[in-house]
N, C-alpha and C positions, 0 to 999 in steps of 0.2 A: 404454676411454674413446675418443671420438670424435677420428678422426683424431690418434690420441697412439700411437705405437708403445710397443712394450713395453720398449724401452730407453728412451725419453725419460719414461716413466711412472716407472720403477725411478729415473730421475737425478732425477725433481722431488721423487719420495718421499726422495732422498737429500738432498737440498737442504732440505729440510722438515725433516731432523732436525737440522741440522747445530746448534749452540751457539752464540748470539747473532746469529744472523741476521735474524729478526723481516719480517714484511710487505716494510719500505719496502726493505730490502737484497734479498728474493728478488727483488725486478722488477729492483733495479737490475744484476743478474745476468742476466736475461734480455732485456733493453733492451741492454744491453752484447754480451752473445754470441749472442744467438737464439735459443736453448734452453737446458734444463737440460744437456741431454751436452757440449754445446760448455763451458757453466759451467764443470761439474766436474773437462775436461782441461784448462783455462787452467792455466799457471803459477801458483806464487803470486804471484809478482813483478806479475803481470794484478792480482790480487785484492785485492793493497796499493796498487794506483794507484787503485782505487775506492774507498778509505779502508774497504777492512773489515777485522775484527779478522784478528788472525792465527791468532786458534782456529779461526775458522771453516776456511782455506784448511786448516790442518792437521791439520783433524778429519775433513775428505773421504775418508780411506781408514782412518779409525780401526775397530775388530774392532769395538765397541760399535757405532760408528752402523751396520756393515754388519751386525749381528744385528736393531737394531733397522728395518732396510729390508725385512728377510726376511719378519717377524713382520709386519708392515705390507701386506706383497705374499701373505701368506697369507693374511690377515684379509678382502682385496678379492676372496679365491677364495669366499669363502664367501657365499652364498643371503643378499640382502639387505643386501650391505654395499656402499658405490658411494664416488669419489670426484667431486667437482665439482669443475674447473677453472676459473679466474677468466677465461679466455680460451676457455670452450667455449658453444655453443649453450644447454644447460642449466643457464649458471648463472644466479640469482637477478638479475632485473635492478635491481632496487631495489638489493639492495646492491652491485650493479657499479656505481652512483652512486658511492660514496665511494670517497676518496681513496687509505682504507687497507683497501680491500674485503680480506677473505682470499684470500690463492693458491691456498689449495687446503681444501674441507671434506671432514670425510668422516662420509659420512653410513649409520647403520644406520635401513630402513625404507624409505619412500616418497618419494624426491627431488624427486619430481613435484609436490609438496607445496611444494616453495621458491618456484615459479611461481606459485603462488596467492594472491587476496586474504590479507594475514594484521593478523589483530589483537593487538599484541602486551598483556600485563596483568601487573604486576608489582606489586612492594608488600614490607613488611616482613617478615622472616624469623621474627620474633617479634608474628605477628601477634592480634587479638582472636579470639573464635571470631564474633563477627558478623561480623568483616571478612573472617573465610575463606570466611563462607556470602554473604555479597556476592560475591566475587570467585567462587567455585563459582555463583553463579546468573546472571552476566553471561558467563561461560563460556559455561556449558548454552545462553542466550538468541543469543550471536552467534556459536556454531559451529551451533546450530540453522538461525541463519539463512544460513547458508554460509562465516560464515568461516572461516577456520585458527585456532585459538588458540597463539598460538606466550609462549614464556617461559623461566624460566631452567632449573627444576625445584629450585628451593631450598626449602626448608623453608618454612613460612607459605603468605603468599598463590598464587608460584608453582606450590606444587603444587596447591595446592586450585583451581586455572585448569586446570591440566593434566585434572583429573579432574573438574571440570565439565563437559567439550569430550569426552569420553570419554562421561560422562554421560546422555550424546544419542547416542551413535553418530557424535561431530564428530571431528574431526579436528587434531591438533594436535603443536605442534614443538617440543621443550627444546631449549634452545643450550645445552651444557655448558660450564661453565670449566675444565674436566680434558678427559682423554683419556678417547674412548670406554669404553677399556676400565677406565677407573678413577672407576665410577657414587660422585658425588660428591651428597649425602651417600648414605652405607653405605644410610640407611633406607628412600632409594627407588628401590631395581633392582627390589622387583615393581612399582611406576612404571611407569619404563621400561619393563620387558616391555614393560607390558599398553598404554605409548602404542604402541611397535612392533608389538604382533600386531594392535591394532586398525586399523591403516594408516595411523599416524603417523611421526613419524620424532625421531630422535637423532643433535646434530650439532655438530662441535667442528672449529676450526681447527686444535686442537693433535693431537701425534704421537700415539698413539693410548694410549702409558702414562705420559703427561704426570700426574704426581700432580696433587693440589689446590696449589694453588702461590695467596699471597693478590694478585700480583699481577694475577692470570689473568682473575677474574672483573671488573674494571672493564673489562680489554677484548671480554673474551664479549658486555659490554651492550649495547657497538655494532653487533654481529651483530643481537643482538635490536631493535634499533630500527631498525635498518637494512631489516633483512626486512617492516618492516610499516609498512600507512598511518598507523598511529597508534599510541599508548602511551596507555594507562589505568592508570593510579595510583590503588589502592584502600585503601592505608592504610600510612603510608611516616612515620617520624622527622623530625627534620628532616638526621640522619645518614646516614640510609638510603641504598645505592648505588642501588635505582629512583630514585631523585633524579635517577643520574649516567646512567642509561637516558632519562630525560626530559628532561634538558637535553641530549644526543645526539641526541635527535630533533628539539627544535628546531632543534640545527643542522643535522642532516639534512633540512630543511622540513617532516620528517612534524607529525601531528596530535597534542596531546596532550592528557590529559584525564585531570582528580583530579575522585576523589566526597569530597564534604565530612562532615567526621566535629564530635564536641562540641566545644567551646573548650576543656572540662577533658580531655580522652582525649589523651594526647602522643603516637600513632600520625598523630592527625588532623594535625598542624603541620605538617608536609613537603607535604602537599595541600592545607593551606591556603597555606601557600606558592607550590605551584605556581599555585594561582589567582590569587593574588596577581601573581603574574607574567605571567597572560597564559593561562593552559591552561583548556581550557572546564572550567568545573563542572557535572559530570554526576550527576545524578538517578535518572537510569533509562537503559536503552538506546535506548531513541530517540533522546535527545541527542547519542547515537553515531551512530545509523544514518542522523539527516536530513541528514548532510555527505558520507554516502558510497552514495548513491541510486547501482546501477547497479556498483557493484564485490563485490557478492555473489557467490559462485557460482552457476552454471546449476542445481543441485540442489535442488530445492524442499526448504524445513523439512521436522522432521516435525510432524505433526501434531499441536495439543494438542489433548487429550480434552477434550468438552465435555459441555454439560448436567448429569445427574445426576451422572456418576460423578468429574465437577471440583467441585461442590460437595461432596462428601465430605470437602475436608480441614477438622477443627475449628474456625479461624480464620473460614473463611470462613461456615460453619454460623453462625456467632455475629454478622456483619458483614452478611448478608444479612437478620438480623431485625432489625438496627438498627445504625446507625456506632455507633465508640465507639471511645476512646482508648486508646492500646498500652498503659494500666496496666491500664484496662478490662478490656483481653481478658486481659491476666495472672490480674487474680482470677476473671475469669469460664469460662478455659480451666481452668486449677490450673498453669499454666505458668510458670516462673520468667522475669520481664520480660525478657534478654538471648533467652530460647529464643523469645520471643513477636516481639520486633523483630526475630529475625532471617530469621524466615517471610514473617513479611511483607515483608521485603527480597525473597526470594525470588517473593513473591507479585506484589509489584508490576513485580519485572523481568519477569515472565511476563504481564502487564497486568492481573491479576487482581483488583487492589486497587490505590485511590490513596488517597493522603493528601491531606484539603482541609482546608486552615483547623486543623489538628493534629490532626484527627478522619480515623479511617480508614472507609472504605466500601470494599463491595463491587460488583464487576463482572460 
């Protein structure tokens, strides 16, 4: 780590495990003594006049927390595993904005990757199969167009964002609510792999065998919105913790944005809500992209395939001989209506297809 010796790197990882400490008491340790080393040799008599608990002072040289320092200081020897400091050059400056930025992440993969434009995209864990293929096709669309697709990697929408951004050859970030090494849920560690070997990355504030804990994940969100110019809500309860990721961004000033779903579909009410409140309602991604002209990355998209070999998919074979409405193409494809609406979701994020006057055409 930049300008951190290897004893103050060992005290901040010690500090980092200690038992009730949390964010606002690690600075208050370091604001107090000037480092972690100085922290750790204060008195405890020092560490009760800063009103901290007294677990923590006397967990300082406990056998547990010095195995779990070890484990920790071994995990950073290995190929692609890094930490960020909240006081280093490299850390994320979007969330060096808040109040309760993380002290310390750590991150497996590409860190370089915090730096960058990020869009974050969340939604319900128990989502539609259209709303997965929605949020899989604004993925694909704005890491195509450069940006980071960053999110939680939960079940539903998250992952299907995660592996949108993959999709393309994009790029993209899971903030875990567990520790690195306890890939939360079981079902998606080839996930992860496959965002890490693509040159993505995986990153949690917490110690590194931090279980699923349910407290963990409402504050992971604020990582997640924190890191990025906006949040998209793609299909959220009115329960749902993307709720608590979108009202963090508001008050982070980021940008937020729900796609509107049916009156009857109870996935849609949390985004109707948020519109209700104030979050742009987004259609397609351009609604995205005309607020943030100029924060793309330098890396040109890739290319879409054009001419013959983009008319080839069914949909559009059908939509080029004549508009016709999504029951339309249902009977006219043999397609069951959910698999038919949700191509064309796909279709129209890639601008392939719009819908006028409830009639769709071809592009």
């Amino acid at each position: 780590m930049q300008n951190t010796s290897p004893a103050e790197l060992e005290a901040r990882v010690r500090l980092h495990c200690l038992p009730d400490l949390g964010t606002k008491r690690f600075r208050t340790l370091i604001d107090a003594f000037g480092n972690a080393s100085s922290a750790l040799s204060a008195p405890a008599a020092a560490w009760r006049a800063l009103k901290l608990p007294a677990a923590c002072a006397e967990a300082r040289r406990d056998e547990t927390i010095r195995q779990r320092v070890n484990a920790s200081l071994a995990w950073l020897e290995q190929c692609n595993h890094h930490l960020v400091m909240w006081d280093h050059a490299d850390y994320p400056a979007l969330l060096a904005e808040l109040p309760d930025a993380p002290p310390l992440l750590y991150v497996a993969g590409n860190p370089q990757l915090l730096q960058q434009p990020q869009l974050a995209i969340v939604g319900s864990r128990r989502a539609s199969k259209p709303g997965m293929d929605t949020a899989h096709a604004f993925a694909r669309s704005l890491a195509g167009g450069g940006f980071v697709i960053t999110s939680g990697m939960a079940l539903g929408i998250d992952g299907a964002a995660h592996q949108g951004a993959l999709a393309v050859g994009g790029k993209t970030v899971a903030v875990l609510g567990t520790g690195l090494n306890q890939i939360y849920p079981p079902r998606h560690r080839h996930l992860a792999t496959d965002i890490v070997a693509q040159g993505g990355a995986m990153i949690s504030e917490l110690p590194l065998d931090t279980p699923p804990l349910p407290a963990s994940f409402p504050l992971r969100n604020r990582i997640i919105s924190g890191l990025s110019l906006g949040v998209l809500v793609v299909e959220a309860s009115p329960s749902s913790g993307s709720l608590i990721t979108a009202r963090l961004a508001l008050e982070q000033g980021r940008e937020v944005y729900a796609i509107p779903g049916s009156i009857h579909h109870p996935g849609a009410r949390g985004c109707h809500q948020l519109i209700r409140d104030g979050a742009a309602l987004v259609e397609c991604v351009e609604h995205i992209l005309e607020g943030l002209r100029g924060w793309q990355n330098v890396a040109p998209a890739p290319k879409r395939r054009a001419g013959p070999v983009a008319v080839k998919h069914p949909l559009l074979k059908l939509l080029f001989a004549a508009p016709q409405t999504g029951e339309a193409l249902a009977v006219a494809s043999g397609w069951d209506l959910p698999k038919v609406l949700a191509a064309l979701s796909e279709l129209e994020v890639e601008g392939r297809v719009a819908n006028e006057g409830g009639v769709w055409v071809g592009r």
